[in-house]
N, C-alpha and C positions, 0 to 999 in steps of 0.2 A: 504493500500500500504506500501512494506516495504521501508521508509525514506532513508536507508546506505543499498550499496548494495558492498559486498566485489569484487575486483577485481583484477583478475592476469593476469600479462604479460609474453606470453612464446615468443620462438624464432619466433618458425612455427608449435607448438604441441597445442595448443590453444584448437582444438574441439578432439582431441585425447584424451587427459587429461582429459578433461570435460565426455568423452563418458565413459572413465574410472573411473574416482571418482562415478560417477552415475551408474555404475555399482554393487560397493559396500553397498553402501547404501542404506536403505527405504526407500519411498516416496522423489526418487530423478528422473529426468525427464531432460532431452534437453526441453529448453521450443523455443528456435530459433537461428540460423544463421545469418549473416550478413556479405556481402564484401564490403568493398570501395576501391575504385579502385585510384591507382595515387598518391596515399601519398608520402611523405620521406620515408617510408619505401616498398615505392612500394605497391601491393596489401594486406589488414590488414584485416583479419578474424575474425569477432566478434559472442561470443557464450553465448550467455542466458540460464543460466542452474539451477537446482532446487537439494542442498543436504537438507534429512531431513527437508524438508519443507523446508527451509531457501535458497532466490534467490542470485545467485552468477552471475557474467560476469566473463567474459574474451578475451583477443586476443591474435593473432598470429603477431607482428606487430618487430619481428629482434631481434637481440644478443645483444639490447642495455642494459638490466638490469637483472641482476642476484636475484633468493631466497634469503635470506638470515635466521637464527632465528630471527631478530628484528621481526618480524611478521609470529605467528605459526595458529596452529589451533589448537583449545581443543575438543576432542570428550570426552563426557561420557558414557560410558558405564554401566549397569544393572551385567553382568555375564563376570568371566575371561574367559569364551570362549569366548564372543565378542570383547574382547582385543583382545586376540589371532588369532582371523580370523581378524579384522583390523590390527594388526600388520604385518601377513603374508603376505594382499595384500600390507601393504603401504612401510614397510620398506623395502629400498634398501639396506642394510649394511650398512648404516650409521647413526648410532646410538649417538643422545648428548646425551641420559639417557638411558641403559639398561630395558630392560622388568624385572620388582623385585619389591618388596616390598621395600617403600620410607616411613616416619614420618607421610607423607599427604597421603597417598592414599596405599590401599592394594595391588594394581599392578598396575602398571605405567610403563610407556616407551616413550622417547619423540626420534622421528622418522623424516627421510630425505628420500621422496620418490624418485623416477625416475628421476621424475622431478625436485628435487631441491627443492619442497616445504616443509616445516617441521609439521607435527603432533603430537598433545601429545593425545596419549588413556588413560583415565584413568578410573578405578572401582572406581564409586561409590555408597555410601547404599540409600540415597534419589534421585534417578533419575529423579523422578517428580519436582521436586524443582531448575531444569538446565534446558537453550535452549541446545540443542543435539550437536550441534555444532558452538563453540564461536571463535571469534580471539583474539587472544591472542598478547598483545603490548609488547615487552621488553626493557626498556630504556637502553640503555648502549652506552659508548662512550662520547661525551659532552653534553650528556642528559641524562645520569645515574642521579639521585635522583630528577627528575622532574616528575615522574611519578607521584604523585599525586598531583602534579599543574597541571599537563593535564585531570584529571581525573576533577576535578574542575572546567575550563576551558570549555571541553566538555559539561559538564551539564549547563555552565550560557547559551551556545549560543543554544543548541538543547532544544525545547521543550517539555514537556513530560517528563523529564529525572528526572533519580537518580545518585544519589552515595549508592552504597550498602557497602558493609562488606570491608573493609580494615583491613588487618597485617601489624605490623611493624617489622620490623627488630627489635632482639633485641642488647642492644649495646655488641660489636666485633664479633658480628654475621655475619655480610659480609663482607669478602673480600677486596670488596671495598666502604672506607668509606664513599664514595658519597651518596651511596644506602639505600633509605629511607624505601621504603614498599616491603614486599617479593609478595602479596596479595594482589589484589585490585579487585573490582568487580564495575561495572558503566554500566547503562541500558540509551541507546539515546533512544529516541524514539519507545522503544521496543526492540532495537536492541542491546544485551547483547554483552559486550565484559571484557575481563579479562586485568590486567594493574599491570605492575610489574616494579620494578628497577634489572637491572643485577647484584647481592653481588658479580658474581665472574671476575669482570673486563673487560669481553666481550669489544671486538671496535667495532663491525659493527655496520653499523646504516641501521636507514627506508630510501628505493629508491623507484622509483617508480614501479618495480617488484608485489609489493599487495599495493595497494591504495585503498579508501574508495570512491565509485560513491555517491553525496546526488544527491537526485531525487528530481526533483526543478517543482512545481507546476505553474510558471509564474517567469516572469524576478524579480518582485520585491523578489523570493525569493533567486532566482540567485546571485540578485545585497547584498543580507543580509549573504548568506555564505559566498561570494565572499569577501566580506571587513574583517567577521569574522576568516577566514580562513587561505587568502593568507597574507604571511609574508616574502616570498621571491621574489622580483620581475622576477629576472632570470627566477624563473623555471614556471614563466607562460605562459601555451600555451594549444588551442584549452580546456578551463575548466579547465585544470588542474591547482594545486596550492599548496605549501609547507607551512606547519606552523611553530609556532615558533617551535616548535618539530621535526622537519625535516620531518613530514609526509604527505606521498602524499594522496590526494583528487583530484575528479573530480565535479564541478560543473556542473551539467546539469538539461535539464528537463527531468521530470519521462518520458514524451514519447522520448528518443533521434533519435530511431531506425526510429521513423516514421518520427521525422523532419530533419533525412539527407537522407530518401531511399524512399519517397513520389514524385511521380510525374513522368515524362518521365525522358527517360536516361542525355538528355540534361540540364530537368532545376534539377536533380539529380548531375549532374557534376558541377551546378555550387552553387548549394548548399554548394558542398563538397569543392570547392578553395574556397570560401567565408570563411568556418569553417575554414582549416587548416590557414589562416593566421589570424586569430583573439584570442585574450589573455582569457582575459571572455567575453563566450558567448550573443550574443545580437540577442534575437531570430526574434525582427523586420524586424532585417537585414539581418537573413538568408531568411525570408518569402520573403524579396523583391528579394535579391538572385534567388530563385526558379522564382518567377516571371518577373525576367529581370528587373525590376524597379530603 
């Protein structure tokens, strides 16, 4: 099962997006749907989807939070045609990197689709030696040069994990002096992600537009992210939770879909008011929920 499961938030484009990234891609799949009805945001569309092997969510749940680059995506590529047919479909005109030859990589383009979401394609010569498609962290703002105390971080709580290949910045090398590592590589639980500090001063930071789902096998693993995790009390609601990094997560269990959409429409509804007023999840309580208890 994969542990991190990446996740984005659109307006109301949620399975559109989804039907389209999976378009493009290999061994990519709709793997399910999902409504809840009655929320704050009114009715929220959730879509289970499969790029390149690698399981994504998403919803459709209001105009509350914006893409931004603190969180891209990395494709690698084999051949500059496959840059160039992902470039074609993904770039909107909004280009942070041009398609060209870069120090690191022989064609490269880091890209802002339709949606708002950002991509980097890149060529490279061991293809075998990368997951297909990585997310990509960028520190910048009041947590420029922490990136690789998250990286660290990451790995003491998730098990399984490494810290792979780190670059440094060398010195007057970036911009801004915060900025510790250009490079960073860290595998959770299988689940490869890339981690960098911003050299060129960026301010956006992580909201919760892509969050990170961990798939919690029972409450006690719930209650073990849950402490390791959240760092903001504010922003917790229905699992979710902010770290000392400003990054959002979702605590839940690997089955969520079945323990808020099991049973009749009745003890389904009161599932669902049970969940949305609760901080972290406490799946006893939704079970009694569902049962009127």
């Amino acid at each position: 099962m994969q542990k991190i499961v990446p996740h984005l938030w659109f307006d109301n484009k949620a399975l559109e997006a989804a039907e389209f990234y999976v378009s493009i891609f290999e061994n990519s799949r709709i793997i399910n749907t999902t409504k809840i009805t009655d929320t704050p945001s009114g009715d929220s569309e959730m879509v289970d989807f499969q790029l390149a092997n690698i399981k994504f969510s998403a919803i459709s749940a209001g105009p509350y939070f914006k893409f931004n680059p603190s969180v891209s995506l990395m494709v690698v590529c084999d051949s500059k045609e496959e840059v160039d047919r992902l470039y074609k479909s993904l770039s909107s005109g909004t280009d942070l990197m041009p398609l060209d030859e870069y120090p690191f990589s022989k064609y490269y383009a880091w890209v802002e689709d339709k949606y708002g979401l950002s991509w980097q394609l890149m060529l490279v010569d061991n293809i075998e030696q990368h997951q297909k498609i990585s997310p990509v962290l960028l520190f910048a703002g009041d947590v420029c040069g922490r990136a690789e105390e998250a990286i660290d971080y990451y790995v003491s709580i998730f098990k399984q994990s490494n810290k792979g290949f780190v670059n440094h910045y060398a010195e007057g090398e970036a911009n801004d002096k915060r900025a510790r590592i250009n490079y960073g590589e860290v595998d959770l639980n299988g689940n490869k992600f890339i981690v960098m500090d911003h050299g060129y001063g960026g301010d956006f930071t992580f909201n919760e537009s892509f969050s990170f789902m961990v798939l919690c096998k029972n409450q006690e693993e719930i209650d073990y992210f849950w402490d390791k995790l959240s760092f903001v009390p504010e922003a917790e609601q229905c699992g979710w939770v902010k770290d000392q990094f400003g990054l959002s997560w979702q605590i839940v269990p690997y089955n969520m879909n079945e323990v808020l959409m099991e049973g009749t429409e009745e003890e389904k509804k009161r599932v669902t008011e049970a969940f949305l007023i609760m901080k972290k999840l406490d799946l006893k309580a939704l079970d009694n929920a569902r049962l009127e208890i």
